[in-house]
C-alpha positions as CSV (number, residue, x, y, z in Angstrom):
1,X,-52.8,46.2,-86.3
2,X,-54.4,47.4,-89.5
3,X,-55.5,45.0,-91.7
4,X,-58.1,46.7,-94.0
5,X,-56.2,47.2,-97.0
6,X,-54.5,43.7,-96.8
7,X,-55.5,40.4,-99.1
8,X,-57.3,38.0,-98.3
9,X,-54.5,35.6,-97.8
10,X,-52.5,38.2,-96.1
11,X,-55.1,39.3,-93.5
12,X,-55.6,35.4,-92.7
13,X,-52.3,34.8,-91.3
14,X,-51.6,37.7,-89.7
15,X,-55.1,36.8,-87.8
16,X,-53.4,33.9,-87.2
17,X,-50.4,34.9,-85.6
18,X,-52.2,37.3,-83.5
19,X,-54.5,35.0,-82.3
20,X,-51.4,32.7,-81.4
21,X,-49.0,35.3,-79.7
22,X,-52.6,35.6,-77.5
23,X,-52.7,32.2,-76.8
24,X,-48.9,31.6,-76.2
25,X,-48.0,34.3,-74.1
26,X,-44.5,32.2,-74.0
27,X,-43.7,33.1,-77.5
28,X,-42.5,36.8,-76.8
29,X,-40.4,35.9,-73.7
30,X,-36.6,36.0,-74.7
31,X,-34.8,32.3,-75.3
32,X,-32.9,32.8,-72.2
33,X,-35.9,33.9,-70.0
34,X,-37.0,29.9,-69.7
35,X,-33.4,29.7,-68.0
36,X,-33.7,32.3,-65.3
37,X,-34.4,30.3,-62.7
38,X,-32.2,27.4,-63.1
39,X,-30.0,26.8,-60.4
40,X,-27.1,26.7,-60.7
41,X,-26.6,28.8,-63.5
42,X,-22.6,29.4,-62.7
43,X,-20.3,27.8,-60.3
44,X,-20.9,27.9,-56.7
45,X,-18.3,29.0,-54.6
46,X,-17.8,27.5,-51.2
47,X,-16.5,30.3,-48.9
48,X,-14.0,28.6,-46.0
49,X,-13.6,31.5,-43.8
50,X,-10.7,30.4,-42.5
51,X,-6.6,29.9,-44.1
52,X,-5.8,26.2,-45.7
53,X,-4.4,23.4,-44.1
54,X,-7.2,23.5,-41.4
55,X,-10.1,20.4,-41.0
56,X,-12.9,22.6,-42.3
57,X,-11.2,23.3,-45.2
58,X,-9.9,19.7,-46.2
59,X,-13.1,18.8,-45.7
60,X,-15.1,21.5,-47.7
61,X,-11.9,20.4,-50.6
62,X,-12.9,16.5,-50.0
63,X,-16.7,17.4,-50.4
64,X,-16.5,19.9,-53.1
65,X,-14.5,17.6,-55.2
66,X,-16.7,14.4,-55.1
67,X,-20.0,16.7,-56.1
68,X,-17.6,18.2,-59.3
69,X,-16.2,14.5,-59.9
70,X,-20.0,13.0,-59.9
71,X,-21.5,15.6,-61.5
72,X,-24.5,15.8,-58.9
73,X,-24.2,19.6,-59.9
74,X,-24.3,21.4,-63.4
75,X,-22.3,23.8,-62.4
76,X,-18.6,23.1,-60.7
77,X,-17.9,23.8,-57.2
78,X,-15.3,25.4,-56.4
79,X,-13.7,26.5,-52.8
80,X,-12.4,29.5,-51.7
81,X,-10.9,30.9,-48.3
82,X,-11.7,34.2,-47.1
83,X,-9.7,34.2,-43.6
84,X,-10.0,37.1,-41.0
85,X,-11.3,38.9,-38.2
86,X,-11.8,35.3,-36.5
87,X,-13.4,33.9,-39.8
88,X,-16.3,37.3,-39.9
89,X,-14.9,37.9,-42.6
90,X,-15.9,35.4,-45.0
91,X,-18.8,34.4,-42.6
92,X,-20.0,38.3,-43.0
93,X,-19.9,38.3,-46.7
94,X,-21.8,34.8,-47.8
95,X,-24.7,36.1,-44.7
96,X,-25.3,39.5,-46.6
97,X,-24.5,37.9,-50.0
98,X,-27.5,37.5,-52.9
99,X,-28.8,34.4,-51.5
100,X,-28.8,33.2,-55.1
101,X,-27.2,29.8,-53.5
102,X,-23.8,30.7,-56.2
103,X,-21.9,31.4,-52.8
104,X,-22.5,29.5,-49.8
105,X,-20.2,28.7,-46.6
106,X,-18.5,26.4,-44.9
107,X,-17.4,26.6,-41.3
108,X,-17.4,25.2,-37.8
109,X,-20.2,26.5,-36.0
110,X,-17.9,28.6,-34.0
111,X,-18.0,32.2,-36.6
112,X,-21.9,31.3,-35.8
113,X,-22.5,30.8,-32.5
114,X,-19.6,31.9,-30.1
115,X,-18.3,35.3,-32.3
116,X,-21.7,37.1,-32.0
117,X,-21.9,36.3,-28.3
118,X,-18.7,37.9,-27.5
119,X,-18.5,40.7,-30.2
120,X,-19.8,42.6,-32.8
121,X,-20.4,41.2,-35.7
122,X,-22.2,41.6,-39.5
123,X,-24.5,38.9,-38.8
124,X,-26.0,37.0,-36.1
125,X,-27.5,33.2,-36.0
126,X,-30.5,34.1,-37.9
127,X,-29.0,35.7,-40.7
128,X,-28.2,31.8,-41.7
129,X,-30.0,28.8,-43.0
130,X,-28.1,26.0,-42.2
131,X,-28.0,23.4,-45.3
132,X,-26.9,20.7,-43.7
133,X,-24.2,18.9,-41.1
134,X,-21.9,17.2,-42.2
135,X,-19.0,16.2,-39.6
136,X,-17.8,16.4,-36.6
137,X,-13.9,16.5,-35.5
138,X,-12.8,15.9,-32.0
139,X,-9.6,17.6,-30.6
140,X,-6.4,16.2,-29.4
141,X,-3.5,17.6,-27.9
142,X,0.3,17.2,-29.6
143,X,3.8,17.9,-28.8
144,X,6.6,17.1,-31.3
145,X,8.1,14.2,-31.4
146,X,11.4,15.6,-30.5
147,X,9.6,17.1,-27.1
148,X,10.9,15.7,-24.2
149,X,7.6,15.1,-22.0
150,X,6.1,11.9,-23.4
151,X,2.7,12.1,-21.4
152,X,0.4,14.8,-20.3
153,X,1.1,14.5,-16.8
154,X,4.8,15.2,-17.5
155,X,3.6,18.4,-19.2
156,X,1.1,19.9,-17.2
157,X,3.9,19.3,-14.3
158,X,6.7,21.3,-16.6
159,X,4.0,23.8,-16.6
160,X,2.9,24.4,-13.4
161,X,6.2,24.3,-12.4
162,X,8.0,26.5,-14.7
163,X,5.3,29.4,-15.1
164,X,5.0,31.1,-19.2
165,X,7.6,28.3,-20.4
166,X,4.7,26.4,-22.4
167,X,3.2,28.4,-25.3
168,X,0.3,26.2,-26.5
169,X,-0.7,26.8,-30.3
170,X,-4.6,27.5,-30.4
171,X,-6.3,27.2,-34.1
172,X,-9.0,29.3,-33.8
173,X,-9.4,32.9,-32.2
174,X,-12.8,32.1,-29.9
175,X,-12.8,29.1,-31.3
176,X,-14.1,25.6,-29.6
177,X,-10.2,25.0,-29.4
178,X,-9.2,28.3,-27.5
179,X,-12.2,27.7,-25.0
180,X,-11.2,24.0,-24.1
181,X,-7.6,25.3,-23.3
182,X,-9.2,28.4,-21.6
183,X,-11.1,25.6,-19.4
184,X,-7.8,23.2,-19.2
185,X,-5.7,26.2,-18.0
186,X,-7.8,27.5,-15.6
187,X,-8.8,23.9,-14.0
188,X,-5.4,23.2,-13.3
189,X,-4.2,26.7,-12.2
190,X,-1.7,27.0,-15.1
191,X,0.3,30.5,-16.1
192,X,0.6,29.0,-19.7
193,X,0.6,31.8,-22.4
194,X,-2.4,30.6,-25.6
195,X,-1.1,31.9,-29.1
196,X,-3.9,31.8,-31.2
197,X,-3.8,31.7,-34.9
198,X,-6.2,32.3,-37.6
199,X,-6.6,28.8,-38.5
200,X,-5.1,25.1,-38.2
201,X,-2.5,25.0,-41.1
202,X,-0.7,28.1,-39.7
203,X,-1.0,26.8,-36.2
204,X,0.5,23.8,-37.4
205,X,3.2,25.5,-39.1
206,X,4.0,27.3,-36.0
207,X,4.4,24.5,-34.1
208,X,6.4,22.2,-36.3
209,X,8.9,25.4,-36.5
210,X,9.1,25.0,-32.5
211,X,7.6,28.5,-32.1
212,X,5.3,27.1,-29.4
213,X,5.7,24.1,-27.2
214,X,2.3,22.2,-27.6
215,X,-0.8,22.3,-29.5
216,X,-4.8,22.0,-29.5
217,X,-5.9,21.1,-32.8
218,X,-8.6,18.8,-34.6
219,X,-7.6,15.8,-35.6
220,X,-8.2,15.7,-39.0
221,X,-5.6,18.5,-39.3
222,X,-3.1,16.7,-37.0
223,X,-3.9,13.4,-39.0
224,X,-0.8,13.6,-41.3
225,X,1.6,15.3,-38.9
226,X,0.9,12.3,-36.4
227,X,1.0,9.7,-39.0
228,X,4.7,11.3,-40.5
229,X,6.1,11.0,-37.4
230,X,6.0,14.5,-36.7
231,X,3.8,14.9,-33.6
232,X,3.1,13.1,-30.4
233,X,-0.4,12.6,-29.0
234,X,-0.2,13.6,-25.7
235,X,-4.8,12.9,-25.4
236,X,-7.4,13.3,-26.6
237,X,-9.4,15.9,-25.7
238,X,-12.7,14.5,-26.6
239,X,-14.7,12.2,-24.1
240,X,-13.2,8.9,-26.4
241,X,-9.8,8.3,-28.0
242,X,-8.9,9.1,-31.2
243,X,-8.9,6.3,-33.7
244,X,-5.3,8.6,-34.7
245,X,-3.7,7.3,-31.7
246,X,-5.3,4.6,-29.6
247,X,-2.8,4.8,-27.6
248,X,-3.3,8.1,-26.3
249,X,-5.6,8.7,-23.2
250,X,-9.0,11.4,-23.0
251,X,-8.3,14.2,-20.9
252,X,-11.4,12.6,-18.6
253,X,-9.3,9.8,-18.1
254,X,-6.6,11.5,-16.7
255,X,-8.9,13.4,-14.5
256,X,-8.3,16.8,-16.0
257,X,-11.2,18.7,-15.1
258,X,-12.1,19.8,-18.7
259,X,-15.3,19.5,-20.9
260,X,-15.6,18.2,-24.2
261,X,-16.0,20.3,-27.1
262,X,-16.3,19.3,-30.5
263,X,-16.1,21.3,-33.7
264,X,-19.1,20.9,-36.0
265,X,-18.8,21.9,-39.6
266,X,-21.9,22.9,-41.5
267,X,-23.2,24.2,-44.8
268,X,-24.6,27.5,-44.5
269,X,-26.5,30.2,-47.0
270,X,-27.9,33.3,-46.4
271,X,-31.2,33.5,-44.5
272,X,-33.1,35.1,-47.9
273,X,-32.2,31.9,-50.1
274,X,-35.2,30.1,-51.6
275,X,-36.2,26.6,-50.5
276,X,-35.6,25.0,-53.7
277,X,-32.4,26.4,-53.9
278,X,-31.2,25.1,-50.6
279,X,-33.0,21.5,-51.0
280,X,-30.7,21.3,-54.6
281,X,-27.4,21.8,-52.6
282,X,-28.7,19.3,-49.9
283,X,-29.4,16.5,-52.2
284,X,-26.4,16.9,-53.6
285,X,-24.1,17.5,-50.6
286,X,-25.9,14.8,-49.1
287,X,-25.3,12.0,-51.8
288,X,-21.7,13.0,-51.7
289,X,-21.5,12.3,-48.0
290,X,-22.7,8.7,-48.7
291,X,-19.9,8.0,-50.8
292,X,-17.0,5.6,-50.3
293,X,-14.9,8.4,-50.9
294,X,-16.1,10.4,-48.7
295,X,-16.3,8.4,-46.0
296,X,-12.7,7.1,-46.6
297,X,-11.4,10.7,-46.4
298,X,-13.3,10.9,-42.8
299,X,-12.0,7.6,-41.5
300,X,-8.1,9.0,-42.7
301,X,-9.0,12.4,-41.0
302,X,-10.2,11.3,-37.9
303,X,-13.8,13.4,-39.0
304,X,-17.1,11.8,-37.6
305,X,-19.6,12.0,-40.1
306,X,-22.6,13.4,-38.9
307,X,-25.2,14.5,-40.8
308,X,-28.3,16.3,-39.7
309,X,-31.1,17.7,-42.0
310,X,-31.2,21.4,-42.5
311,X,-33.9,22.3,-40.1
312,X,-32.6,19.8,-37.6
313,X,-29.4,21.7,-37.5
314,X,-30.6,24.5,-37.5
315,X,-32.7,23.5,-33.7
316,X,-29.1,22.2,-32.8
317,X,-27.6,25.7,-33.4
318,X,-30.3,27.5,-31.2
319,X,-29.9,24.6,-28.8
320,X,-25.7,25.6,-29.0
321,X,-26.1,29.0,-28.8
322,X,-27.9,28.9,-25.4
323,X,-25.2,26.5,-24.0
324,X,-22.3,28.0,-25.2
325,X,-23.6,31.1,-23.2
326,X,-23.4,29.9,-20.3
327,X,-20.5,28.2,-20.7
328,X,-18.9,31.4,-21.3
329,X,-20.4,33.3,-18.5
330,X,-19.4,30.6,-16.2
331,X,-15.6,30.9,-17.5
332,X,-15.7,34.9,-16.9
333,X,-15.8,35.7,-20.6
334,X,-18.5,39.0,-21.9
335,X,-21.3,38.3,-23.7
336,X,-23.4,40.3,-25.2
């Protein structure tokens, strides 16, 4: 800047503003710089890597509607399913996504921990940082209410007795579901054909439409179907009954010689994401958990809410992928 053939006046503020665009560094970034680093800067979108009607995504819907109607985020949420390739597909995508935190996921822990045990896939646990848990749904086991056996006894007989006549639905390809049948089949020595679906609303569907005989679903999906008069709880096949239908015994009870599984849904980002970004969706996933709402929409749905910190789910994962290996190993299944 040449200021030798200015006035007085003239070279006195120009000395000024150069001495203040020294000072204020600030002053030359671009208004929209300051908001770079906001989060979130657009709305987030909350893959479910599975098809509608299932628990994971009434839930993800339940949860995702509470943070928009509360406002704990600036930006809406907003949820979308990406099923396939036993929920890869949409698992695949958000683990090699940005990691900006503006798509996230939200799944059972199966796409996590069973799917890279027993085949390829584009991730594997550590391409994840778990966000948080939030619930946990146990299983139960329904017939329609038109279906003449009215206890589980009476249909495991039917079975054994009349070899490939029972098609049981089965939500989830390698799925907690498909392995607890697996387990249930093999215990009791049963030729019982497993049609698995890509997710619980089709299963469901399937089912009411008496293309299969019986079904292994959560019981947040089953909740409506049961409570319409549609299906029969046969048992539960968690270690306690379901709050769905007292009535109904555990597998345990009946002696079936069958382990518990339960699915576990979790918030997930990619492994890249920043701390701060992951602590925002936390805090605000977190105080929507602790609503009445929320909690209204898991007693309904038969969902246990159980919440677990990011890092503390993330030990639980490790801690499930170690089991669920030699679970599998010990049923015959490949790992890899």
């Amino acid at each position: 800047m040449d200021l030798r053939n200015r006035s007085p006046r003239r070279r006195a503020l120009s000395l000024a503003i150069a001495a203040a665009t020294v000072a204020l560094p600030g002053s030359l970034v671009t208004p929209n710089a300051a908001a770079q680093g906001a989060f979130p800067a657009k709305p987030i979108e909350v893959i479910v890597p599975w098809a509608p009607g299932g628990s994971t995504d009434l839930a993800a819907r339940a949860l995702a509607a509470i943070v928009n109607d509360k406002k704990l985020l600036p930006q809406p949420m907003q949820v979308v399913n990406k099923p396939g390739g036993s929920a890869i597909i949409g698992s695949g995508e958000v683990a090699n996504g940005s990691g900006d935190g503006h798509q996230i996921l939200y799944t059972g822990t199966e796409p996590i921990v069973i799917q890279p045990l027993v085949k390829e896939t584009p991730y594997k646990v550590e391409s994840f940082t778990p966000v948080l848990q939030v619930v946990q749904t146990p299983l139960a086991f329904v017939v329609n209410a038109d279906a003449p056996w009215k206890s589980m006894q009476e249909l495991v007989a039917y079975a054994r007795a009349n070899p490939k006549k029972i098609r049981i639905a089965n939500p989830g390809p390698q799925g907690w579901s498909e392995w607890q049948l697996r387990d249930l089949v093999r215990a009791e020595k049963l030729d019982t054909p497993i049609i698995t679906f890509e997710a619980g609303g089709p299963a469901i569907t399937a089912q009411l439409g008496g293309h299969t005989e019986a079904l292994a679903a959560t019981a947040t999906a089953l909740a409506p179907h049961v409570r319409g008069g549609k299906f029969r709880v046969l048992a539960s096949m968690a270690d306690d009954r379901l709050a769905l239908a007292p009535g109904a015994p555990t597998l345990k009870e009946l002696g079936f010689k069958t382990r518990e599984f339960m699915i576990t849904q979790c918030f997930f980002v990619p492994a890249k994401t920043s701390p701060a970004v992951v602590k925002t969706l936390h805090d605000a996933i977190k105080v929507a958990m602790e609503t009445s709402e929320f909690r209204e929409f898991a007693q309904k749905n038969n969902a246990r809410i159980a919440y677990l910190s990011g890092p503390d789910t993330s030990a639980a994962l490790k801690s499930s992928v170690a089991n669920t290996r030699d679970i599998l190993v010990e049923m015959g299944a490949k790992v890899r």
